[in-house]
Residue, then its C-alpha position, 0 to 999 in steps of 0.5 A: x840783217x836778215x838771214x841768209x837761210x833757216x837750217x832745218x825743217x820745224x827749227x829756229x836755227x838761222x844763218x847770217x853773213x858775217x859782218x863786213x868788219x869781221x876779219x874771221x868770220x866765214x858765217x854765223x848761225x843763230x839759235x833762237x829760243x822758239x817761245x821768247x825769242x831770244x838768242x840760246x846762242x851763236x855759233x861763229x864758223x872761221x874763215x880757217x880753222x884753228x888748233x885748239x891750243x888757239x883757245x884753250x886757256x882763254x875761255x877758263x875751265x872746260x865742264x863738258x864735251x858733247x857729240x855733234x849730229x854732224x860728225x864733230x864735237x863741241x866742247x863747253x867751258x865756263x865761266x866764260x860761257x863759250x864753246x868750241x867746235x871741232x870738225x871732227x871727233x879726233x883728237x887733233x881735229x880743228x876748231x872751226x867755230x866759237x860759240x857763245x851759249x847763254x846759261x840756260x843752254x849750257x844748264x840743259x846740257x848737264x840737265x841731259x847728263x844727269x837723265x842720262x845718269x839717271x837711266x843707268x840708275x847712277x844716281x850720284x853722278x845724276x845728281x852731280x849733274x843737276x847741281x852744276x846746271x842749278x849752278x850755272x842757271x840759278x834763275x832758270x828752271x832746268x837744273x831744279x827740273x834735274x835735282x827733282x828728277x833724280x830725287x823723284x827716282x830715289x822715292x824722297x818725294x818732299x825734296x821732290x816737290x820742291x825743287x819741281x816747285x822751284x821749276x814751276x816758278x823759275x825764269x823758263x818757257x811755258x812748255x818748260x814750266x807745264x812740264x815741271x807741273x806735269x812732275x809735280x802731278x806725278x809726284x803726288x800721284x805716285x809718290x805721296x798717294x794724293x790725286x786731288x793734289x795730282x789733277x790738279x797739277x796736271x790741269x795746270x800744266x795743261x792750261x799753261x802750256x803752249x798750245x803746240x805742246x798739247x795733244x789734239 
């Protein structure tokens, strides 16, 4: 049906009423991918919340826990690909919503990690954590743009330049796959002494880029 209302200004984050014959379901939100369209993932709040031992053992092994900008916490598991959110950031806190998240999406939740890691110059762990989002999201661009950052910072440009070349070629967005062009013109810019090689590069990535992404 069509949605109740958009949340936020400039988002495409909707809410739905719940279907009649769903018994637990107070509201749905959805999120949408803003260039295909297609869902990045539904978040079902309940009628009651429920205690997490409600949950856990259903959804197999919990890989990330991630604070919320409204004040609670979510928690991601795989390989069933869901989440719980909490109502707060305690550690007894209630479940309020289940959520069901595609690869893409929990792949760039480990894509932040490992940029995360990177800024504090741990390089392990942000390796680490661009190989678990290339794991989960084997076609998708966001765990080679991960592995080929933290490659990139290690000054080991060949690898480099290949996983961003992977990027540029995966299942993504165009925004996505003009970013992994714009890596790859600064690997050869910076890294491998080729600006030939760069600007081109960088003319890819603006020719292919949503026409949003680009600077008036």
């Amino acid at each position: 049906g069509e949605p109740i209302k958009r949340i936020g200004q400039n988002t495409h984050i909707y809410e739905y009423a719940a279907a009649p014959e769903d018994a637990d379901s107070a509201r749905v939100v959805v999120a949408f991918d803003p260039e295909t369209q297609q869902v990045t993932r539904l978040d079902a709040y309940l009628k009651v919340p429920l205690p997490a031992t409600t949950f856990h053992g259903q959804f197999g092994t919990r890989v990330a826990v991630h604070d919320r900008n409204d004040g609670g916490r979510e928690e991601f598991f795989y390989p069933r690909l869901q989440a719980l959110i909490y109502e707060n950031k305690s550690p007894d806190a209630m479940v309020t919503a289940v959520s069901f998240v595609s690869p893409r999406t929990l792949a760039w939740i480990f894509v932040h990690r490992s940029i995360a890691a990177l800024g504090g110059k741990e390089y392990e762990n942000a390796r680490t954590e661009a190989d678990k989002a290339a794991a989960i999201d084997p076609e998708g661009c966001a765990g080679y743009y991960a592995q080929g950052r933290v490659f990139a910072a290690l000054n080991e440009a060949d690898e480099a330049l290949v996983r961003f070349t992977a990027a540029a070629n995966a299942k993504c967005s165009a925004s996505n796959r003009a970013l992994a062009h714009t890596w790859l013109g600064s690997v050869y810019a910076d890294l491998k002494k080729a600006p030939d090689k760069a600007r081109a590069e960088y003319l890819t990535a603006i020719d292919i880029a949503p026409r949003t992404n680009r600077s008036a």
